[in-house]
N, C-alpha and C positions, 0 to 999 in steps of 0.2 A: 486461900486468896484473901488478899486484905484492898482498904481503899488504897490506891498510889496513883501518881503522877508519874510522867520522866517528862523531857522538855530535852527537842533536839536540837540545840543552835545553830547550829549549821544547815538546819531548816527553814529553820523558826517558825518551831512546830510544835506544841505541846500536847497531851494526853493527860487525861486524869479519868479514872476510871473505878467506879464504886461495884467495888462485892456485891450480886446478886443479892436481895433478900429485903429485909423491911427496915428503912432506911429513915436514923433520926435525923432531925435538923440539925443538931449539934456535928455528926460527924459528917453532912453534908458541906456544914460548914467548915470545918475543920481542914478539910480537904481541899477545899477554894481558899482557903487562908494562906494552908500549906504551900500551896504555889504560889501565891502572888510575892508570899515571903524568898521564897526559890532568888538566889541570886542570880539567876540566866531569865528569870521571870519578864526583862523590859524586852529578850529577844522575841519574844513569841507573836509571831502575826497573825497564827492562824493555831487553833485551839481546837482539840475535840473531846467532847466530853461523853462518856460510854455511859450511859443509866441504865444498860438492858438487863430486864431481869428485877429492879428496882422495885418496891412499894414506897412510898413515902408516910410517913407516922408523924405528921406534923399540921398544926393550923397554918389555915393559910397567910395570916398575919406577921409568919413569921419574916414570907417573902421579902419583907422591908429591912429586915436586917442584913439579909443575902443584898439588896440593892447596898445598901450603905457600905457593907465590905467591899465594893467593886468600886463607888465612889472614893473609899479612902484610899485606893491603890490606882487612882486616874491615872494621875502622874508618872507612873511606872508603865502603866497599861498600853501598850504597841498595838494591841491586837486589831485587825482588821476586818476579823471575821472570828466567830465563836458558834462551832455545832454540837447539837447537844440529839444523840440517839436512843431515845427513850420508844421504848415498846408496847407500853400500856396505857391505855386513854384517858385514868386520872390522872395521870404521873403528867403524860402530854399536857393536859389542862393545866396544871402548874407552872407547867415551862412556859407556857403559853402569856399567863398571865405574869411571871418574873419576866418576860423577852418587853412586855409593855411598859416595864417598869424600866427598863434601862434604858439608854442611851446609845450604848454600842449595838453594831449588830447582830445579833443572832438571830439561826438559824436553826430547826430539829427537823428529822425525820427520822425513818422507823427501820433502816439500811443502811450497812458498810458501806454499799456501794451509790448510796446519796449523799453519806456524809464526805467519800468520795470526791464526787462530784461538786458539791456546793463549795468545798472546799479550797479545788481548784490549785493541790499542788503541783511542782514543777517533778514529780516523778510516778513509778507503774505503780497501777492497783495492787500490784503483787506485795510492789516492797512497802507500800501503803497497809498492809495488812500485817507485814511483819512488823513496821514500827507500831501499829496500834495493841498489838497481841503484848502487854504489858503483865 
């Protein structure tokens, strides 16, 4: 398993989801790049982002680069709503403090079935679980 994205337009819906294990800022980054690059990137309203499983290996300073990459793809940026399922409570603390950093809204919690819900797409938990299974 590696980090990937897909991005359903006919959704507009996207996933990006990071390989379990201890996770640098560079391919944190890498991977938020990668989609915003994504030429179906302006469809995406609604975003989830899998970090389960996650360390993070990074100062926290670097968060400002992660905001700036999101400011420089504003203009592109559709989205509505951004959930991020993070399972571990440093990791949470991070997200925490990038969510204050932004401008958009995001959202995390610790469940399939909140990211779900906060989410709020127009189809079953079921097939909600198959498009996330990336």
């Amino acid at each position: 398993m590696i980090n990937r994205y897909k991005i359903y337009s006919e959704l507009n819906f996207g996933v990006a989801k990071l390989e379990p294990g201890i996770k640098s800022f560079e391919e944190i980054f890498q991977l938020a790049k990668d989609f915003r690059e994504d030429p179906d990137f302006s469809k995406v309203h609604f975003q989830l982002n899998d970090l389960r499983g996650c360390s993070f290996d990074f100062k926290l300073s670097k968060i400002s680069s992660m905001v700036s990459l999101i400011e420089e793809y504003q203009n592109l940026d559709n989205q509505k709503i951004g959930v991020y399922i993070i399972d571990k409570p440093f990791e949470t603390a991070y997200m925490q403090l990038f969510q204050n950093s932004v401008k958009y809204k995001r959202d995390f919690c610790s469940t399939v079935e909140k990211s779900y819900n906060l989410l709020d797409l127009k189809i079953s938990f079921k097939e909600f679980e198959k498009l996330i299974n990336i």
